[in-house]
PATOR-276818 format. One record per residue (C-alpha): x, y, z. Coordinates in Angstrom, 2 decimals, padded with zeros to 5 digits, always signed. Layout:
PATOR-276818
ATOM; xx; yy; zz
ATOM; X; Y; Z
...
This chain:
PATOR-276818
ATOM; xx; yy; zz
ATOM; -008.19; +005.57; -016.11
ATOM; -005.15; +006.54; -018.39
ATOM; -002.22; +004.22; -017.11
ATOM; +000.66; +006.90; -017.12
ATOM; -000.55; +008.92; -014.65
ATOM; +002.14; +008.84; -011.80
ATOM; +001.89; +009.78; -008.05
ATOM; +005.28; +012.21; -008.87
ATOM; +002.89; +014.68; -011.15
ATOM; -000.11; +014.98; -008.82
ATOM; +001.15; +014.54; -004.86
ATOM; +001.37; +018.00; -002.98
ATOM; +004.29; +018.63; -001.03
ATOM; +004.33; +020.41; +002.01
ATOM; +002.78; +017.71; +003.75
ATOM; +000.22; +019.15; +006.31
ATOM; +000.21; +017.04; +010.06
ATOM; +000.21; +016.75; +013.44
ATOM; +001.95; +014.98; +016.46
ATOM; +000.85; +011.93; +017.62
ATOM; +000.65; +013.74; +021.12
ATOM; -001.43; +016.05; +019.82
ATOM; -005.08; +016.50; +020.67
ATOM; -008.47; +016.57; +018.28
ATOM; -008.49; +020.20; +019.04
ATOM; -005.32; +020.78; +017.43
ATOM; -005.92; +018.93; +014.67
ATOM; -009.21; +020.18; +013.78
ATOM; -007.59; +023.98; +013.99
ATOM; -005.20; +022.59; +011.39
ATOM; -007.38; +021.17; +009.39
ATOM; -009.52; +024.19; +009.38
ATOM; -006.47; +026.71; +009.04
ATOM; -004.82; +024.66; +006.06
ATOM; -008.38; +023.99; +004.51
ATOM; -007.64; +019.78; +004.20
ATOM; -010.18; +017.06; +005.07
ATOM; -006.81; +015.10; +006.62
ATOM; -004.12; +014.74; +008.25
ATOM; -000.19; +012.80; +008.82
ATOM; -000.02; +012.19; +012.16
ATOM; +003.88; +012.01; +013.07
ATOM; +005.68; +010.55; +015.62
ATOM; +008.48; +012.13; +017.87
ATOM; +011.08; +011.78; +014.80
ATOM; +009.10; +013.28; +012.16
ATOM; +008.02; +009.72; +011.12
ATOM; +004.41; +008.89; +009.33
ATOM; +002.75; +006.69; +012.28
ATOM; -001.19; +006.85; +010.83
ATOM; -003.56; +009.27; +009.20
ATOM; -006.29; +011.37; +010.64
ATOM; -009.35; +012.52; +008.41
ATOM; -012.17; +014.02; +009.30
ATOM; -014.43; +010.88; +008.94
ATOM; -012.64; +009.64; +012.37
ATOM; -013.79; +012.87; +014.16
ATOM; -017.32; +012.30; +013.19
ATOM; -017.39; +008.54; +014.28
ATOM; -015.70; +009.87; +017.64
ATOM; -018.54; +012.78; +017.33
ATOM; -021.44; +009.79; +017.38
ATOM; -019.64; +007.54; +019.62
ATOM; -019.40; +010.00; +022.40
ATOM; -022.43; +012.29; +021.89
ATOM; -022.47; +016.10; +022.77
ATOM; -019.48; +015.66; +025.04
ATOM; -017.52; +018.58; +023.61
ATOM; -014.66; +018.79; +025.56
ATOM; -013.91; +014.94; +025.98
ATOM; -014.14; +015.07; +021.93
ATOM; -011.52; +018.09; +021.68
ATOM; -008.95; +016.62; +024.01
ATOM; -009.05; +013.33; +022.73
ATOM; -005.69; +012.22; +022.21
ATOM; -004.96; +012.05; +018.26
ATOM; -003.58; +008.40; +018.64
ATOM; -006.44; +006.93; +019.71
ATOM; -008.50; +008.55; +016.87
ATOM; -006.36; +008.11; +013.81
ATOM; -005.49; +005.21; +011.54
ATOM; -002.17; +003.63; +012.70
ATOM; -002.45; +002.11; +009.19
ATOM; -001.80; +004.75; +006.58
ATOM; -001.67; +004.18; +002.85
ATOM; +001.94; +004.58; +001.36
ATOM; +003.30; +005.29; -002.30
ATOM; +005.87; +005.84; -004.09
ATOM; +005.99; +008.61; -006.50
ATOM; +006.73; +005.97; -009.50
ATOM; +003.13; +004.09; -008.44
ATOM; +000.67; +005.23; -010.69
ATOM; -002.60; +006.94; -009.60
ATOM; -004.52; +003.51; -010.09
ATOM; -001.90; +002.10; -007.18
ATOM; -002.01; +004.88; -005.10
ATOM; -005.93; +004.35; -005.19
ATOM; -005.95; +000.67; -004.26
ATOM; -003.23; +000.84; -001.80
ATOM; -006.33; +004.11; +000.07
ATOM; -009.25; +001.29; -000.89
ATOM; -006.83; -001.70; +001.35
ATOM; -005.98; +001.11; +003.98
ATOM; -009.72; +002.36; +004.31
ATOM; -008.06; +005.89; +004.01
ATOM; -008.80; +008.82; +001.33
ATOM; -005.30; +009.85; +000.71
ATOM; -002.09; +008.43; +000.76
ATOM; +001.67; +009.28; +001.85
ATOM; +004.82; +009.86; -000.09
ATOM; +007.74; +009.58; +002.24
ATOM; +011.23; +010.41; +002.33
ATOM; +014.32; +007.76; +003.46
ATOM; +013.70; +008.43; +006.95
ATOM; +009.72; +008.19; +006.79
ATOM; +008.94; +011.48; +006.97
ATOM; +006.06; +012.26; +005.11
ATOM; +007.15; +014.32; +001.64
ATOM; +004.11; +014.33; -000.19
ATOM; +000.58; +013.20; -000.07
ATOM; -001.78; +012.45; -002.95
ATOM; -005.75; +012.39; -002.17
ATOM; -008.70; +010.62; -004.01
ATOM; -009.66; +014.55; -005.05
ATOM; -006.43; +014.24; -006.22
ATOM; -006.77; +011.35; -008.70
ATOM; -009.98; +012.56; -009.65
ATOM; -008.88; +016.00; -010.39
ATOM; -006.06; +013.88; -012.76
ATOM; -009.01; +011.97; -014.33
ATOM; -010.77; +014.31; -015.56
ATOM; -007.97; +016.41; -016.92
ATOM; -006.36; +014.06; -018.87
Protein backbone atom coordinates (compact mmCIF):
# COMPACT_ATOMS: atom_id res chain seq x y z
CA UNK A 1 0.00 0.00 0.00
CA UNK A 2 1.44 3.50 -1.01
CA UNK A 3 2.38 5.18 2.45
CA UNK A 4 0.99 8.78 1.71
CA UNK A 5 -2.33 7.99 1.52
CA UNK A 6 -4.06 10.00 4.40
CA UNK A 7 -7.51 9.51 6.12
CA UNK A 8 -8.06 13.62 5.21
CA UNK A 9 -8.28 12.66 1.20
CA UNK A 10 -10.59 9.63 1.41
CA UNK A 11 -13.09 10.02 4.73
CA UNK A 12 -16.73 11.15 3.72
CA UNK A 13 -18.24 13.76 5.64
CA UNK A 14 -21.66 13.95 6.44
CA UNK A 15 -21.38 11.30 8.80
CA UNK A 16 -24.55 9.04 8.56
CA UNK A 17 -25.96 7.70 12.39
CA UNK A 18 -28.30 7.06 14.77
CA UNK A 19 -29.17 7.56 18.55
CA UNK A 20 -28.18 5.28 20.93
CA UNK A 21 -31.99 5.20 21.92
CA UNK A 22 -32.80 4.30 18.77
CA UNK A 23 -34.18 0.96 17.68
CA UNK A 24 -32.87 -1.76 14.84
CA UNK A 25 -35.82 -0.62 12.91
CA UNK A 26 -34.60 2.77 12.65
CA UNK A 27 -31.41 1.99 11.87
CA UNK A 28 -31.97 -0.46 9.25
CA UNK A 29 -34.42 2.34 7.44
CA UNK A 30 -31.27 4.47 7.56
CA UNK A 31 -29.12 2.27 6.42
CA UNK A 32 -31.36 1.37 3.61
CA UNK A 33 -32.38 5.12 2.83
CA UNK A 34 -28.61 6.39 2.87
CA UNK A 35 -27.46 3.11 1.00
CA UNK A 36 -24.38 2.35 3.89
CA UNK A 37 -23.56 -1.09 5.33
CA UNK A 38 -23.01 1.08 8.88
CA UNK A 39 -23.65 3.18 11.16
CA UNK A 40 -22.32 6.01 14.27
CA UNK A 41 -24.38 5.43 16.90
CA UNK A 42 -24.46 8.82 19.04
CA UNK A 43 -25.18 9.56 22.33
CA UNK A 44 -27.53 12.35 23.77
CA UNK A 45 -24.69 15.11 22.96
CA UNK A 46 -23.96 14.23 19.52
CA UNK A 47 -20.98 12.13 20.83
CA UNK A 48 -19.56 8.80 18.90
CA UNK A 49 -20.53 6.02 21.67
CA UNK A 50 -20.04 2.67 19.17
CA UNK A 51 -20.71 1.59 15.64
CA UNK A 52 -23.50 -0.40 14.17
CA UNK A 53 -22.97 -2.46 10.83
CA UNK A 54 -24.97 -4.66 9.37
CA UNK A 55 -22.92 -7.81 10.40
CA UNK A 56 -24.45 -7.14 14.11
CA UNK A 57 -28.04 -7.33 12.69
CA UNK A 58 -27.39 -10.64 11.15
CA UNK A 59 -25.74 -12.20 14.34
CA UNK A 60 -28.90 -10.71 16.25
CA UNK A 61 -30.94 -12.24 13.07
CA UNK A 62 -29.38 -15.98 14.03
CA UNK A 63 -29.35 -15.47 17.64
CA UNK A 64 -33.00 -14.82 17.88
CA UNK A 65 -34.50 -16.71 14.92
CA UNK A 66 -37.66 -15.54 12.94
CA UNK A 67 -38.68 -13.29 15.79
CA UNK A 68 -39.29 -10.23 13.64
CA UNK A 69 -40.52 -7.83 15.81
CA UNK A 70 -38.22 -8.56 18.93
CA UNK A 71 -35.31 -8.10 16.13
CA UNK A 72 -36.78 -4.57 14.91
CA UNK A 73 -37.23 -3.09 18.35
CA UNK A 74 -34.13 -4.14 19.68
CA UNK A 75 -32.60 -1.36 21.31
CA UNK A 76 -29.45 -0.12 19.14
CA UNK A 77 -27.17 -0.21 22.33
CA UNK A 78 -27.37 -3.54 22.95
CA UNK A 79 -26.57 -4.41 19.28
CA UNK A 80 -23.73 -2.11 18.37
CA UNK A 81 -20.03 -1.99 19.16
CA UNK A 82 -19.45 0.34 22.17
CA UNK A 83 -15.87 0.09 20.81
CA UNK A 84 -15.57 2.03 17.60
CA UNK A 85 -12.40 2.53 15.61
CA UNK A 86 -11.10 6.24 15.70
CA UNK A 87 -8.67 8.32 13.36
CA UNK A 88 -7.38 11.17 12.77
CA UNK A 89 -7.38 12.63 9.41
CA UNK A 90 -3.32 12.85 9.49
CA UNK A 91 -3.33 8.70 10.11
CA UNK A 92 -2.71 7.19 6.99
CA UNK A 93 -5.05 4.61 5.35
CA UNK A 94 -2.68 1.71 6.63
CA UNK A 95 -3.59 3.16 10.42
CA UNK A 96 -6.98 3.71 9.86
CA UNK A 97 -7.05 -0.07 8.72
CA UNK A 98 -5.34 -1.54 11.78
CA UNK A 99 -6.94 0.64 14.25
CA UNK A 100 -10.87 -1.35 12.14
CA UNK A 101 -8.67 -4.89 12.33
CA UNK A 102 -8.07 -4.07 16.67
CA UNK A 103 -11.78 -2.70 16.81
CA UNK A 104 -13.31 -5.76 14.82
CA UNK A 105 -15.19 -2.93 12.87
CA UNK A 106 -15.20 -2.16 8.91
CA UNK A 107 -14.98 1.53 9.10
CA UNK A 108 -13.69 3.98 11.26
CA UNK A 109 -14.58 7.58 12.79
CA UNK A 110 -13.12 10.99 12.30
CA UNK A 111 -14.31 13.22 15.07
CA UNK A 112 -14.48 16.71 15.85
CA UNK A 113 -13.20 18.45 19.48
CA UNK A 114 -16.32 17.57 21.08
CA UNK A 115 -16.54 13.84 19.67
CA UNK A 116 -18.93 14.26 17.30
CA UNK A 117 -18.41 12.17 14.52
CA UNK A 118 -17.04 14.45 11.30
CA UNK A 119 -16.06 11.94 8.99
CA UNK A 120 -15.86 8.27 8.52
CA UNK A 121 -13.51 6.28 6.29
CA UNK A 122 -14.55 2.47 5.38
CA UNK A 123 -12.39 -0.58 4.29
CA UNK A 124 -14.31 0.09 0.64
CA UNK A 125 -12.83 3.13 1.27
CA UNK A 126 -9.14 2.19 1.47
CA UNK A 127 -9.62 -0.19 -1.13
CA UNK A 128 -11.18 2.16 -3.50
CA UNK A 129 -7.67 4.37 -2.59
CA UNK A 130 -5.62 1.23 -3.41
CA UNK A 131 -6.46 0.63 -6.42
CA UNK A 132 -6.47 4.17 -7.68
CA UNK A 133 -3.28 5.13 -6.77
Amino acid sequence: MPERLYVRDYMVTGVVQVRITDTVRDAVREMVRAGVHGLAVVGPDGELVGVLEEEHIMDLVVERGRDWADILETPVEEVMNPEPAIVEPNDTLLDALEEMERKKTTRAFVLSCEGTPVGVVSVTDVLSAIVQS
